[in-house]
C-alpha positions in Angstrom: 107.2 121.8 123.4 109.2 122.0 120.1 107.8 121.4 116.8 108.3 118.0 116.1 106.2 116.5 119.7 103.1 119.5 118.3 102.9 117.7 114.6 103.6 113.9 115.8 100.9 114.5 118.8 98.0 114.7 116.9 95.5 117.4 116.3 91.7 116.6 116.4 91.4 117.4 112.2 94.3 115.2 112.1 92.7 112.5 114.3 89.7 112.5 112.0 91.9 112.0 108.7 93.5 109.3 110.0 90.5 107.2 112.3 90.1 103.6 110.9 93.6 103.8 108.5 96.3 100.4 109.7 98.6 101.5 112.2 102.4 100.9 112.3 103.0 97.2 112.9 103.8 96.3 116.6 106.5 93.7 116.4 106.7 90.2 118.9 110.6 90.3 118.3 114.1 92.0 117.6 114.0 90.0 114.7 111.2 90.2 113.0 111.5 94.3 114.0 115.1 94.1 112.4 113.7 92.2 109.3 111.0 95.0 108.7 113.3 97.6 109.0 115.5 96.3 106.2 113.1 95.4 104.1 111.5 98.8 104.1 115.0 100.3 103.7 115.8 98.3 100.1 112.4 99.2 99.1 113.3 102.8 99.7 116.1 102.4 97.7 114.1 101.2 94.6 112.0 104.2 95.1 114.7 106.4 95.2 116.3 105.2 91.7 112.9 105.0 90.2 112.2 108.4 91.2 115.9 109.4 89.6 117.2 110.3 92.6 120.6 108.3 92.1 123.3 109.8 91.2 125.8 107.8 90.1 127.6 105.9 93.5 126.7 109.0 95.9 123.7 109.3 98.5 122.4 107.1 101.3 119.5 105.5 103.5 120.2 104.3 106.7 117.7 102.2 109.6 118.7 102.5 113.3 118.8 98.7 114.5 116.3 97.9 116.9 118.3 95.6 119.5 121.7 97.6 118.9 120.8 100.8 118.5 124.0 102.2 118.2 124.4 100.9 115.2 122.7 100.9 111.9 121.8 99.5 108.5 123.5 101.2 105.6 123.8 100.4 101.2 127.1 99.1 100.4 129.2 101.7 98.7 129.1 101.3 95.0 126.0 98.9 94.6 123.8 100.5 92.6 119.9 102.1 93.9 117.9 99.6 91.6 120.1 96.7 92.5 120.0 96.7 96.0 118.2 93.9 98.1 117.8 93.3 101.9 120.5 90.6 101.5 122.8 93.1 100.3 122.7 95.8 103.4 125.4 96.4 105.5 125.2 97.3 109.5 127.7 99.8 110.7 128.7 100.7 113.9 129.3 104.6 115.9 132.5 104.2 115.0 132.8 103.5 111.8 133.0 99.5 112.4 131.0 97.3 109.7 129.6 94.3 112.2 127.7 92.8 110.0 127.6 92.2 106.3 131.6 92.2 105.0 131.4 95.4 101.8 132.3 98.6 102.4 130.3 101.7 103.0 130.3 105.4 101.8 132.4 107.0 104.1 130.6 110.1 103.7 126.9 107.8 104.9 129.3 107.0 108.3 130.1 110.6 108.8 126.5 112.1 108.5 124.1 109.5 109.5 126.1 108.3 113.0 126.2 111.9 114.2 122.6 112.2 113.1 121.6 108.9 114.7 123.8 109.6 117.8 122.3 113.1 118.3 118.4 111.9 117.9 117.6 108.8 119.8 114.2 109.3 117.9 115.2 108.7 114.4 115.1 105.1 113.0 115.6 106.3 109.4 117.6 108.8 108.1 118.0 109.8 103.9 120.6 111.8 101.9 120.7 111.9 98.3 122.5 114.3 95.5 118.4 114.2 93.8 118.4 117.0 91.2 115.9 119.2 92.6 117.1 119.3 95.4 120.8 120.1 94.9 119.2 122.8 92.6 117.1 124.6 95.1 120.1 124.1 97.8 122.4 125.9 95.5 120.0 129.0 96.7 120.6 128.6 100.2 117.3 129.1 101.3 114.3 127.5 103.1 111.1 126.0 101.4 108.5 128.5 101.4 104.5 127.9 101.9 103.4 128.0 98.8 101.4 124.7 98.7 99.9 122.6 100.7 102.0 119.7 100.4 105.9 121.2 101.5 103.5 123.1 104.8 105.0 119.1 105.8 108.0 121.3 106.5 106.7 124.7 108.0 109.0 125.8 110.6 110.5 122.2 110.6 113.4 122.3 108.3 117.0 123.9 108.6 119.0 125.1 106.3 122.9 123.8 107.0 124.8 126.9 104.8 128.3 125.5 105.8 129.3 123.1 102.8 133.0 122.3 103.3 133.7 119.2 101.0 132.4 116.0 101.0 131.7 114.7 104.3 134.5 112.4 104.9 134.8 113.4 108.8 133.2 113.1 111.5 132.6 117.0 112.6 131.2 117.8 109.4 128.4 115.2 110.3 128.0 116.7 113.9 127.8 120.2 112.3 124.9 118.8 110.3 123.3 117.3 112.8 123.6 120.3 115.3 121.4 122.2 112.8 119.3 119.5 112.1 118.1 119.7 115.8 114.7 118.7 115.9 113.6 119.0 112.7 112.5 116.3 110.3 114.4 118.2 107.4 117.6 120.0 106.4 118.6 121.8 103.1 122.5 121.5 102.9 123.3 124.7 100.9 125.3 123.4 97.8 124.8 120.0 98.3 121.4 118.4 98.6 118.6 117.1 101.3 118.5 115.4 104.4 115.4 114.0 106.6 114.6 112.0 109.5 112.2 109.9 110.4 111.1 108.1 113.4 110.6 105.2 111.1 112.9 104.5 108.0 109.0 105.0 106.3 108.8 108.3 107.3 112.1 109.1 106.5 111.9 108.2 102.9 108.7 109.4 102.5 110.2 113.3 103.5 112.7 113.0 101.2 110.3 112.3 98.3 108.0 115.1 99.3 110.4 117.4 100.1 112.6 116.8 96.7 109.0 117.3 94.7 108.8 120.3 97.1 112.0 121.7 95.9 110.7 121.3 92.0 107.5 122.8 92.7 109.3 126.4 94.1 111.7 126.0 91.3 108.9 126.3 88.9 106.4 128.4 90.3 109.3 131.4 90.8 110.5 130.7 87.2 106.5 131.6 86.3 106.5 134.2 88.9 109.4 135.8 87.5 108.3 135.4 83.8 105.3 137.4 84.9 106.3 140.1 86.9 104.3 138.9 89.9 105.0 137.7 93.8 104.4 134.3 95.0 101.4 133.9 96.6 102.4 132.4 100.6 100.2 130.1 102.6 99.5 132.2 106.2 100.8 130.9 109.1 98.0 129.9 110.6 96.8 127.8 107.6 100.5 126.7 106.9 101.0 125.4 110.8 97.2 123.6 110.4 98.4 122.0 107.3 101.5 120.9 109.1 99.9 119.3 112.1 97.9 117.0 109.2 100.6 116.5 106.3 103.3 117.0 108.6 102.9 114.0 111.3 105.0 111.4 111.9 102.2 108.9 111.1 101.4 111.1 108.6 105.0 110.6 107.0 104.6 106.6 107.7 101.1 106.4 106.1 102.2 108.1 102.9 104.9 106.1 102.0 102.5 102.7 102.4 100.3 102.7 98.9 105.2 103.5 97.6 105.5 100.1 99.3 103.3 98.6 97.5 104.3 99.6 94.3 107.4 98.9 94.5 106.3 95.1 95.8 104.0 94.6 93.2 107.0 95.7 90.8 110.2 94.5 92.3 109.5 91.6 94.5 113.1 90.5 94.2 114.7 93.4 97.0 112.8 91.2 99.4 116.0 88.6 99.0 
């Protein structure tokens, strides 16, 4: 069993934090599945510029669609984070085909997400952005350490991809990504940012949040460490792998990025368009 089935089947401790808490909706049809799926994808969006994790015209969140799933929901190259709305996404084929929607996409989201979403039937959402944390701590070429409870979400269940070579115009660059992705819900790109998965676009989003807060968080405590002469203090493994299997589940992931949802609802009602 790999580590992504141990943390998305439950532990009792987790089964106790989560009893009574709403569930992932169950959906009558395609449609309404399909409509769901975007509008939690131009939420994320919001979130993500909110948060400052825009850069300029460069990063991307896509949603597998749930009657052709080899294809998938993508922002239209150029439109802006805090502009975008669920009118304004774009579906994209395997191939590099956009079926639905008329704008262009980021040929670098075509080259990443369809290997990752061709090599793991089990991810509906996938996120990329150039966040600054992020690209900061990937310039180390390193792993997250356990040093907190929160980035134990990512103990033994992120990759580090130490192969930059350009943007990601092609299509073997994405496959090279997604071969060291494997199972895990996370990858550092050394000199270039993050990457998560999720097996809803939820999930997905909510990794990437974490795991860019994560980044900051390591940033700063080795800055302190090193002012002071002293070690970071780890998390064991045995506490890091129990936090995991709590912070680190799939409905964990979901659950998380609800009360974001909401915020951004109450906030900007308008990417609902």
């Amino acid at each position: 069993m790999n580590v992504v089935q141990k943390v998305q089947n439950l532990t009792a401790e987790a089964q106790r934090m989560y009893t009574g808490l709403p569930q992932p909706p169950v959906f009558d049809t395609v449609k309404e599945e399909r409509g769901h799926r975007k509008q939690r994808l131009a939420a994320a969006f919001r979130l993500f510029s909110k948060f400052g994790f825009d850069e300029g015209v460069v990063g991307h969140i896509t949603a597998r669609d749930p009657e052709f799933t080899d294809t998938f929901w993508v922002n239209p190259f150029g439109l802006h984070f805090s502009l975008i709305r669920v009118s304004d996404l774009v579906r994209v084929d395997h191939t590099g085909n956009v079926v639905e929607g008329g704008r262009a996409i980021n040929a670098a989201a075509f080259a990443i997400h369809s290997r990752i979403h061709a090599a793991r039937p089990d991810s509906v959402g996938a996120a990329h952005a150039h966040s600054t944390y992020g690209r900061a701590f990937a310039a180390l070429g390193r792993k997250l350490d356990p040093i907190s409870q929160d980035v134990c979400a990512f103990y033994d269940d992120h990759a580090l991809y130490d192969d930059y070579g350009g943007v990601a115009l092609e299509v073997d660059e994405g496959q090279r990504i997604a071969e060291v992705l494997g199972s895990c819900k996370a990858a550092i790109l050394q000199n270039h940012g993050l990457l998560t998965v999720g097996a809803t676009v939820d999930e997905a989003a909510w990794w990437f949040i974490t795991m860019e807060r994560s980044c900051q968080v390591q940033l700063l405590a080795e800055a302190a460490a090193a002012r002071n002469g002293e070690p970071l203090k780890m998390i064991s493994r045995k506490s890091a792998e129990q936090a995991r299997n709590i912070v680190g589940t799939s409905f964990g992931g979901w659950f998380a990025f609800q009360s974001l949802y909401a915020r951004i609802l109450k906030e900007q009602p308008e990417f609902l368009d």
